[in-house]
C-alpha positions in Angstrom: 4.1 1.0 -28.9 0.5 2.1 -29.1 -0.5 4.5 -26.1 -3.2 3.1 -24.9 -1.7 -0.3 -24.7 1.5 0.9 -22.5 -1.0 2.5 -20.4 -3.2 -0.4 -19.7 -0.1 -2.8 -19.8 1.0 -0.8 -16.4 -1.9 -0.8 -15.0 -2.3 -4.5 -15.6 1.6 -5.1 -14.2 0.4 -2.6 -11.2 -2.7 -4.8 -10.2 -0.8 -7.8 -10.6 1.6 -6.8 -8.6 -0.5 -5.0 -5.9 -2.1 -8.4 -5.9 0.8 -10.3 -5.0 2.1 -7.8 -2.4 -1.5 -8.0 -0.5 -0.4 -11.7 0.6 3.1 -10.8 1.8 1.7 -7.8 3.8 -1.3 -9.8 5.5 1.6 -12.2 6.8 4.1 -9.7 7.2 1.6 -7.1 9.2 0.6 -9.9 11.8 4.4 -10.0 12.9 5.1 -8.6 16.5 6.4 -4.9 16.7 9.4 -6.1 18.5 11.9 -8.7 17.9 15.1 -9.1 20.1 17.7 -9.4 17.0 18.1 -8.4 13.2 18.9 -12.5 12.9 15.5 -13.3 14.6 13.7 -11.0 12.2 15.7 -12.3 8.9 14.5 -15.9 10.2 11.4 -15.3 10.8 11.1 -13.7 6.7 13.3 -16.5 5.8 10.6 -18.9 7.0 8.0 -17.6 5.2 9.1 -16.4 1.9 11.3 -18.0 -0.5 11.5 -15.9 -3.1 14.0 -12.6 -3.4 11.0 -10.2 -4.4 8.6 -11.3 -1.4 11.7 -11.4 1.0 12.6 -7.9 -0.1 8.9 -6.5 0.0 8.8 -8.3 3.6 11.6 -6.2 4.8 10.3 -3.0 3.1 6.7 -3.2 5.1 8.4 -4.5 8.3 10.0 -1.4 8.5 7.9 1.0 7.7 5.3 -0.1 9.4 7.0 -0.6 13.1 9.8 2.4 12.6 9.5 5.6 13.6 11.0 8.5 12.8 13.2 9.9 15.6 15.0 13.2 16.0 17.1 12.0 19.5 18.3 9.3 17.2 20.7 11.3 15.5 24.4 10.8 16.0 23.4 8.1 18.2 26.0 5.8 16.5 29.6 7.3 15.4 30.2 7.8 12.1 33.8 7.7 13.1 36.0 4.5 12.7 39.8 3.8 13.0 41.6 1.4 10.7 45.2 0.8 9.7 44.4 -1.9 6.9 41.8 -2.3 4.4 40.7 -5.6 6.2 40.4 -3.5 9.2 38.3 -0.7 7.2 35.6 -3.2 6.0 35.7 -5.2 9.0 34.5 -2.1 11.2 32.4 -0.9 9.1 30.5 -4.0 9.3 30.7 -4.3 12.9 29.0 -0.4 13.1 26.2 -1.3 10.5 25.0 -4.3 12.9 25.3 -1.8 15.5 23.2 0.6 13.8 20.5 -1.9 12.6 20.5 -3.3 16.6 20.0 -0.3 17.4 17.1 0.8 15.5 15.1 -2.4 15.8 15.4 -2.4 19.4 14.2 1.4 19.8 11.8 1.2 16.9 13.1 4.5 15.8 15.4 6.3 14.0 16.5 8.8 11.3 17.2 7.8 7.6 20.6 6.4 7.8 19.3 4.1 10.5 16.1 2.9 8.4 18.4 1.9 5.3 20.8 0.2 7.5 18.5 -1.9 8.9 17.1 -2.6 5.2 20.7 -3.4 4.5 21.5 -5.4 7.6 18.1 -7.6 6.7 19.3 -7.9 3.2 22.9 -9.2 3.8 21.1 -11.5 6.0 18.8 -13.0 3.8 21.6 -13.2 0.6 20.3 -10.3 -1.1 22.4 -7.7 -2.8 21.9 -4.4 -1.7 23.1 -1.1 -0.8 23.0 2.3 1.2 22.7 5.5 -1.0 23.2 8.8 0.4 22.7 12.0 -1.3 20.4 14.8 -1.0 16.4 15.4 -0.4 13.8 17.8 -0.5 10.2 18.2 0.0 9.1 21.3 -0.1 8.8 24.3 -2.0 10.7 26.5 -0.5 13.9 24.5 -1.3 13.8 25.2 -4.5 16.8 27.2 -5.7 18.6 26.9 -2.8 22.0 25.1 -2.8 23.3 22.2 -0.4 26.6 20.7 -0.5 25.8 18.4 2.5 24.4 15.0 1.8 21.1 15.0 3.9 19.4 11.9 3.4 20.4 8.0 3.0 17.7 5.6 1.1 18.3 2.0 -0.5 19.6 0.2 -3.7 18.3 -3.8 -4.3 18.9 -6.2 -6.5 16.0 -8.5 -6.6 16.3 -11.7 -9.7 19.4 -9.4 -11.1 17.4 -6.1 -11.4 18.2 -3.3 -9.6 15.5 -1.4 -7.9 15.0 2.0 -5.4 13.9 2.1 -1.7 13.6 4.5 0.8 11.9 3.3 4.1 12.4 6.5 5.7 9.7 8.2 3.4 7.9 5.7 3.1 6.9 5.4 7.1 5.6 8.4 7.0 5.6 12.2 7.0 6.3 15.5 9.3 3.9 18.1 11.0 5.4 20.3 13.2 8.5 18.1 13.7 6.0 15.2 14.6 6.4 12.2 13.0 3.1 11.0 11.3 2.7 7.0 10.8 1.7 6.7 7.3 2.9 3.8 5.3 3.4 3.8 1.4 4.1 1.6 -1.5 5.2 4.5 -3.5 8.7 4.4 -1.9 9.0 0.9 -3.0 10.8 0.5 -6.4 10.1 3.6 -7.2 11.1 4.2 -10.7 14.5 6.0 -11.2 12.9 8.8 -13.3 10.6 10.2 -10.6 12.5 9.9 -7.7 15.1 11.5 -9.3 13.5 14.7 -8.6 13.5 14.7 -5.1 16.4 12.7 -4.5 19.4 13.7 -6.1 22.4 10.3 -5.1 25.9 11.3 -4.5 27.1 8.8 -7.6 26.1 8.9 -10.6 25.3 5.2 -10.3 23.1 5.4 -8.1 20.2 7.0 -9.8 19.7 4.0 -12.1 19.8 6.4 -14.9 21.4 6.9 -18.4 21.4 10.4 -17.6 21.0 12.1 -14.3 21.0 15.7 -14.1 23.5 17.9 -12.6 22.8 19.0 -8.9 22.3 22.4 -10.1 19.4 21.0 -12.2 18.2 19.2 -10.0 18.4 21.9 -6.7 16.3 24.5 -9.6 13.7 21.7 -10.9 10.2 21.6 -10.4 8.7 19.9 -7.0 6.8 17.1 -7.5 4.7 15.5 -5.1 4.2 11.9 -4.3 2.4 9.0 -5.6 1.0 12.3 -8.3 4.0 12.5 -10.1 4.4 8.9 -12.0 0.4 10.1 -13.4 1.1 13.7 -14.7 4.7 13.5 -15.8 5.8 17.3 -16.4 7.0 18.5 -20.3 7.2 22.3 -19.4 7.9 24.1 -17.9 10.7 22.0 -15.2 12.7 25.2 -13.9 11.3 25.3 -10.5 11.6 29.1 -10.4 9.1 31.3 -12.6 8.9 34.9 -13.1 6.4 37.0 -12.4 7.9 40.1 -14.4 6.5 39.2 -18.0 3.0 40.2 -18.7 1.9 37.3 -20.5 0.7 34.1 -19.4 2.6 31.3 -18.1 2.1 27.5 -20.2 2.0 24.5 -18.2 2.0 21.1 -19.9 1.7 17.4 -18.2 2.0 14.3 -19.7 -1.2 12.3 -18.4 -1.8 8.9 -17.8 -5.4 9.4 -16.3 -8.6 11.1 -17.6 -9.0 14.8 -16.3 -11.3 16.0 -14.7 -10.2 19.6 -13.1 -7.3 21.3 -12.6 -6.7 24.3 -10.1 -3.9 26.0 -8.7 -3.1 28.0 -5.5 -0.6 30.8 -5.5 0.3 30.9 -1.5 -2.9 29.3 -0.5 -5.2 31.1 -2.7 -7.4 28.4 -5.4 -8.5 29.1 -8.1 -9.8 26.7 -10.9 -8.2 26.2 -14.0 -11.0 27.0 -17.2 -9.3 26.4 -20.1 -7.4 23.6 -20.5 -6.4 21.4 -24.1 -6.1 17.8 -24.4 -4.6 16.1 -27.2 -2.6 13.0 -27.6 -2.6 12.5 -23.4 -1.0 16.0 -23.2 -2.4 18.2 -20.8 -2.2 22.4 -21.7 -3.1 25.4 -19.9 -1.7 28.8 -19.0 -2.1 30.8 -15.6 -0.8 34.5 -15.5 1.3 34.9 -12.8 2.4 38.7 -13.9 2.8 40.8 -10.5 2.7 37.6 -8.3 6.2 37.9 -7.0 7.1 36.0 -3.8 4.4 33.2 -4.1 4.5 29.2 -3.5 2.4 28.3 -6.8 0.7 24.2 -6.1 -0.8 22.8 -9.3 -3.7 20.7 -8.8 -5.0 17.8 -10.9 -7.9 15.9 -10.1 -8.3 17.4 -6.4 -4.6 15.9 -5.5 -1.3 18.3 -5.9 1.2 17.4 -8.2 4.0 19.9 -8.3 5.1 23.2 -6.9 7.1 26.0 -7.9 8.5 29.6 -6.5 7.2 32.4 -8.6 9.6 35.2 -8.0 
């Protein structure tokens, strides 16, 4: 397919789709910030959407627009259950999901597994296939390289007209400073697709990542950082191991994958900028080199068009 065409042909879908979203949100975002059950909340979606994708989307911008995320909230509900039959097993576990997504609609808060709960419970409600994924998270720099074996996050899998899609309403509510939650919803946790949020969240099945091929944990703990809504418009070619050295004298190559014109690029290596002079462009690909000899011990940000779009440790 010609280039340009697939290009334009997303950003057509985008708009479209931005387009149809806008009139779900305007409804959805004139609903009260309180409602007394999960079943009073389904109804009132229900009501006014008939279709799975404005349903879904309904539920997405609900919650990421009224919950906040807590701290106190964790281990609020146990995780703990006793069971002596299968029957029993299921049973329980759906009695502490509807206890979970109470829960978190009535305090407005929560951590992640209590935003995709809720997502769930609203789904199962409204006769819509979906799921809770846990695996493991990161968004910052200095987690790359370093190794979990604990699962530290929980985000969503939906089937909407018999395609499955991605969700995380914990991200997209907002963001951290200082361990203060920030209110900042974003579409860009909603369907993301599989092959960019792959990087910074890495699903305990396989399954889950709605990919062909997902890359090992090791691969994925080492990999580049990318950042936010950036990452779909500068995919990255080279180079993807998160952790660079600074013990070669020679310059270090960077290429992206653009979808957008360019206008500047810059860097900082641990806060200081500097502007990126010369760059090549051919075919949408994006090259330049920055020599990070002797810079051991430093957070490097690239920069694309004034907005970040990845990080790496140079060591």
């Amino acid at each position: 397919m010609n280039k340009l065409f697939f290009y334009l042909a997303l950003v057509t879908v985008s708009i479209s789709g931005a387009q149809d979203y806008q009139k779900v949100d305007a409804i959805v975002l004139q609903y009260p910030s309180k409602f007394s059950s999960t079943e009073k909340l389904s109804e009132k979606i229900a009501t006014n959407f008939s279709t799975e994708e404005d349903r879904v989307r309904a539920i997405y911008v609900w919650i990421t627009n009224n919950i906040a995320y807590s701290f106190s909230e964790r281990n609020r509900i146990s995780n703990s259950i006793r069971f002596s039959t299968e029957a029993e097993r299921l049973q329980k576990l759906r009695e502490r999901q509807k206890l979970q997504a109470e829960r978190t609609l009535s305090t407005n808060a929560a951590i992640c597994h209590g935003y995709s709960t809720l997502f769930k419970e609203l789904c199962d409600q409204l006769g819509i296939q979906s799921s809770i994924i846990s695996g493991y998270s990161r968004n910052s720099i200095e987690e790359i390289g370093k190794k979990n074996d604990n699962s530290n996050h929980a985000w969503n899998k939906v089937t909407i007209n018999g395609v499955q899609y991605l969700v995380d309403t914990t991200w997209g509510a907002g963001s951290f400073s200082s361990r203060e939650f920030i209110k900042d919803p974003t579409d860009f946790y909603y369907k993301t697709p599989p092959e960019v949020l792959i990087n910074i969240h890495h699903p305990q099945k396989k399954e889950d990542a709605l990919l062909s091929d997902m890359m090992s944990r090791r691969d994925y703990e080492v990999s580049v950082l990318q950042f936010g809504s950036e990452a779909p418009n500068h995919i990255i070619i080279s180079p993807k191991n998160g952790i660079l050295s600074s013990k070669d004298n020679k310059e270090t190559r960077f290429t992206f994958n653009s979808k957008e014109p360019i206008d500047w690029i810059g860097y900082s290596l641990n806060n200081d900028a500097k502007t990126v002079k010369d760059i090549s462009i051919s075919d949408n690909k994006v090259s330049f080199a920055i020599n990070l000899y002797q810079q051991a011990n430093k957070e490097l940000i690239i920069f694309i068009n004034g907005k970040a779009v990845c990080g790496y440790i140079v060591k």
